[in-house]
N, C-alpha and C positions, 0 to 999 in steps of 0.2 A: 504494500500500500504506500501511495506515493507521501511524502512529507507534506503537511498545512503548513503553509505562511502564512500568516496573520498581516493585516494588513501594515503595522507597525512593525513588525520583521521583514516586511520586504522594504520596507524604508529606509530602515537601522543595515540592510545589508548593501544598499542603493547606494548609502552615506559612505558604507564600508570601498565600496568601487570606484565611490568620485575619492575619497582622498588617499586612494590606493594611486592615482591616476594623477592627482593633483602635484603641482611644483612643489617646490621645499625649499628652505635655505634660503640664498640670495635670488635664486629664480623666481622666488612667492615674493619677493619685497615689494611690498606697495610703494617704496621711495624711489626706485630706480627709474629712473630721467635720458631719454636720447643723450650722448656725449658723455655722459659720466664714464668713471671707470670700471663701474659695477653695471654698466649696460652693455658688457661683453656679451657673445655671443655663449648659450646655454652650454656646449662643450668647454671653451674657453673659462667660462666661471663655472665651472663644476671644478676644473684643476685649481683655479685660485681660492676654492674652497678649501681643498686638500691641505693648502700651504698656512692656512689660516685655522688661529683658533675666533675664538667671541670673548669679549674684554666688557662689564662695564664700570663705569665713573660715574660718580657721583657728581653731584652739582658743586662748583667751586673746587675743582681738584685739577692740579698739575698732570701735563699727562709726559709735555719735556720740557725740559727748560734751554734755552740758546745757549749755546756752545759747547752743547751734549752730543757726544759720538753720536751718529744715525745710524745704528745699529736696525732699529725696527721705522719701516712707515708705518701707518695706517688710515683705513679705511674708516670713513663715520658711515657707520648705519642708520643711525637715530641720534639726534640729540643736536647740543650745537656750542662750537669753542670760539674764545676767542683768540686768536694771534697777536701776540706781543712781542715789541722791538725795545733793547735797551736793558739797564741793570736795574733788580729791584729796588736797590738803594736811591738809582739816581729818577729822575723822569721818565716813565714809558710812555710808547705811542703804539697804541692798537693798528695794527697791520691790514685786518678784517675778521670779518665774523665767517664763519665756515660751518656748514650746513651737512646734511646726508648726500651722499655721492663723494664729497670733497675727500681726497688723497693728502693727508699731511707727511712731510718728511721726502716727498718724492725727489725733488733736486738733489738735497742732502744724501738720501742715498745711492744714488745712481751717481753722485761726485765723487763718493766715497768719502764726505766731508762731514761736519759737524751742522746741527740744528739752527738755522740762522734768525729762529722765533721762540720763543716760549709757546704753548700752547695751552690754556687754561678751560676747561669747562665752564661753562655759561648755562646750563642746564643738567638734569642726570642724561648721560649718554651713552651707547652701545658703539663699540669698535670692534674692525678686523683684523690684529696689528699682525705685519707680514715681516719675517726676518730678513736681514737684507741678503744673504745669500741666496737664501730661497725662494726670495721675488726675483732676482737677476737671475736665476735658474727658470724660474717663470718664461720672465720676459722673451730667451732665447728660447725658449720649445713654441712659444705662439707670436707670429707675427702682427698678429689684429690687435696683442697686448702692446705691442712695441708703437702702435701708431697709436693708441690713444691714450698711451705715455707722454708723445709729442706734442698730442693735442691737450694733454694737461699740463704742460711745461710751459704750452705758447698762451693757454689761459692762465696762468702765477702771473708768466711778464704782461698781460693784458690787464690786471689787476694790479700791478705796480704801476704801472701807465697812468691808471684810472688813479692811484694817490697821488703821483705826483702833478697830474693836472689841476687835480682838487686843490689841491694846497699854494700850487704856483698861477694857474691861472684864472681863477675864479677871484674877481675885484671884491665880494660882496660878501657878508655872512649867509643873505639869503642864497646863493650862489653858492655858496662851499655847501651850504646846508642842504639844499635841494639836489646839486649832486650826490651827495652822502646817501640819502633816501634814495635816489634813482640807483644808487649799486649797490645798495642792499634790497631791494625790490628785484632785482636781476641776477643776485648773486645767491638768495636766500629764500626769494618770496616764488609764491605761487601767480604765474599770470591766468586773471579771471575772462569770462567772453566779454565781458565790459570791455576791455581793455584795461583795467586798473591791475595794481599791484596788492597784494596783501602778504605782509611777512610778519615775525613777533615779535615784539618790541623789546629785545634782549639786554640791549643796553643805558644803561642810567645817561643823564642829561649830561651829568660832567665826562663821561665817557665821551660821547658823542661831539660835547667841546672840543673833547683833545684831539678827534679828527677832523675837527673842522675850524682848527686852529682860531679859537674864540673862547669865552667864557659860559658856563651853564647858565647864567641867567640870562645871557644873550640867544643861546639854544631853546630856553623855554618861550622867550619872549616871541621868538622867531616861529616855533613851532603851534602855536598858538594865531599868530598871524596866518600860516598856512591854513588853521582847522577855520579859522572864519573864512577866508577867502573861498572853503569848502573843496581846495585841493587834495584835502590830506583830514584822517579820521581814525581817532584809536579807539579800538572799544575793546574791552576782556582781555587786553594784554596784545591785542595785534593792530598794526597799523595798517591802514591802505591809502593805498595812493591811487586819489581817483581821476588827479586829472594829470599822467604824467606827461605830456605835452608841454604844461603848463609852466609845471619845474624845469624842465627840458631850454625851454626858453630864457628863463634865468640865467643856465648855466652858459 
């Protein structure tokens, strides 16, 4: 006599076949983005699997500090750090905020150099940290790895670009500030069919000062101007930027 299923056992075994069937790992990551370097192709990241364990950080924790052998990159899964230039003792200047997909330590170890940032969490975060021999054993067994190595190396110096503009050719606070927002909306945020920007508002006002070479009461004062003008809008801890055109123009 043949087996009953009950209408709840063929569901329970339906469930059993889709996630027999389903991705896993970095293949399931709802973060993974075209260009990243965790939007390898699914043989290519099943090996940088292998090479990888799972790391995570708490909020507010060191993960290296500048002029620390690069021994390990890593990969962010989730979460978000920030990049810091300079000694603790003396002045730091925030580099950028780095998001999921973002590869930290990548120049440093493919120079075989030392950490030329500190890198601090800014929230609790999940990483993939890859040794360095074992990623350059990587790299050489897949060449799709190798080009979108380059294409991570040419977006770091397209990001150093984007500081040094900010800082040297922007006349205006509104102008250093509306830049700031437009590469954090680009480098962090989510683009909406609006066309607006939304990302989370990670960092504090005096933070934000120190890259946009001004004072925190001038970033509040400034940010503020923005929310009436109705370009720009925080609510629950994230910003958007609704009219980025508009900043666009400033800069």
């Amino acid at each position: 006599m043949a087996d009953l299923v009950t209408p709840s056992g063929a569901h329970q075994k339906r469930q059993k076949q889709i996630a027999r069937h389903a991705p896993v790992g970095c293949a399931a990551c709802a973060n993974r983005r075209p260009g990243w370097f965790c939007s390898l192709g699914s043989a290519v990241l099943a090996d940088l699997e292998l090479a990888t364990s799972t790391i995570s950080l708490p909020a507010q924790a060191s993960l290296f500090s500048q002029g620390e052998d690069a021994r390990c990159l890593y990969l962010i899964c989730s979460g978000y750090l920030k990049l810091t230039a300079g000694r603790p003792q003396d002045k730091q200047m925030i580099v950028r905020v780095a998001g999921p997909g973002s590869m930290l330590g990548l120049y440093a170890v493919l120079s075989h150099g030392v950490h030329e940032v500190s890198a601090e969490s800014l929230t609790p975060a999940q990483l993939r940290p890859v040794e360095r021999d074992r990623f350059l054993a990587f790299l050489r067994a897949h060449k799709e790895a190798q080009m979108r190595a380059v294409q991570c190396i040419c977006q770091e110096y397209r990001f150093a670009l984007q500081d040094a503009c900010r800082i040297a050719l922007a006349e205006t606070v509104a102008a250093r500030l509306g830049r700031l927002l437009l590469e954090l909306g680009h480098q962090i945020g989510d683009h909406l069919p609006s066309g607006a920007f939304r990302f989370p508002l990670l960092l504090t006002h005096e933070e934000m000062a120190s890259m946009a070479c001004t004072t925190r009461e001038t970033v509040t004062r400034t940010l503020g101007q923005f929310r009436k003008e109705g370009w720009i809008s925080i609510e629950d801890g994230l910003l958007t930027l609704h009219d980025p055109a508009h900043l666009q123009t400033l800069v």
